[in-house]
C-alpha positions as CSV (number, residue, x, y, z in Angstrom):
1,X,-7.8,70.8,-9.8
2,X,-4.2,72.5,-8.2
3,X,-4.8,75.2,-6.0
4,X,-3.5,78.6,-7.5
5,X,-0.6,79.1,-5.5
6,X,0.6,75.9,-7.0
7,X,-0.6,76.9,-10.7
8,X,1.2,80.7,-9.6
9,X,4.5,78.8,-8.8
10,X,4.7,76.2,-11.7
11,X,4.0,79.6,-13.6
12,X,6.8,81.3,-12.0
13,X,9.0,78.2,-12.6
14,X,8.4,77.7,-16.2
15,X,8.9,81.6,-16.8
16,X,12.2,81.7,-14.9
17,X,13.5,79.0,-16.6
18,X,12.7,79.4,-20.1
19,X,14.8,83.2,-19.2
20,X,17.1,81.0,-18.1
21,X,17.4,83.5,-14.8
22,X,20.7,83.4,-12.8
23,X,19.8,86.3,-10.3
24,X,16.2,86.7,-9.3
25,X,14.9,89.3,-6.7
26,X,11.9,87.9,-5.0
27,X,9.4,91.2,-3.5
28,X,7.1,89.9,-1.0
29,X,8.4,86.3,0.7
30,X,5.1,86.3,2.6
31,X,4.5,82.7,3.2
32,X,7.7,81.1,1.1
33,X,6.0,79.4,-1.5
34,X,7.3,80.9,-4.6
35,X,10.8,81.7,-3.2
36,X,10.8,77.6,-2.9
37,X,9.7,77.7,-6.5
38,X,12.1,80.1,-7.7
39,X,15.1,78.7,-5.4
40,X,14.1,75.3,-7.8
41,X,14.4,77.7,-10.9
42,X,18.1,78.4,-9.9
43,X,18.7,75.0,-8.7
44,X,17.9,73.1,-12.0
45,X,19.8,76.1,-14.0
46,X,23.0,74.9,-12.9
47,X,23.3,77.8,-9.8
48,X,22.3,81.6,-9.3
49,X,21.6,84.3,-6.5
50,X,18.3,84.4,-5.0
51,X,17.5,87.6,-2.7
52,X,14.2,88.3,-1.4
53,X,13.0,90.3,1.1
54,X,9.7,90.9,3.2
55,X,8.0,94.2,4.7
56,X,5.7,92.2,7.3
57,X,8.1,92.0,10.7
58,X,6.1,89.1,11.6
59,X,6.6,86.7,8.7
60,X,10.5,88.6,8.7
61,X,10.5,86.3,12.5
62,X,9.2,83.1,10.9
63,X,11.6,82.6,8.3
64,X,14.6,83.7,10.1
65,X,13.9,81.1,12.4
66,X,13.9,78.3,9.6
């Protein structure tokens, strides 16, 4: 059985996708794993504008740093 962050992102994906998104606003990177899903979203529609943004300085650090 797939852990539910993976079941959460697939989710995400299929959602995204079947909207067809173009821009998506991500609240709450936390740990990256469903902006990587949504960045896929964008990618397999043919381009688009992710922003996210994150209130914890901490994990703010950690992914400017990637």
């Amino acid at each position: 059985m797939a852990p539910k962050v993976v079941l959460a992102g697939t989710l995400l994906y299929m959602l995204a996708r079947a909207m067809k998104a173009q821009r998506i606003v991500e609240f709450g990177t936390s740990f990256g794993i469903s902006t990587i899903h949504l960045a896929a979203v964008l990618r397999d529609n043919g381009g688009g504008k992710l922003i996210t943004t994150e209130f914890e300085p901490s994990r703010l650090r950690t992914h400017s740093l990637r």
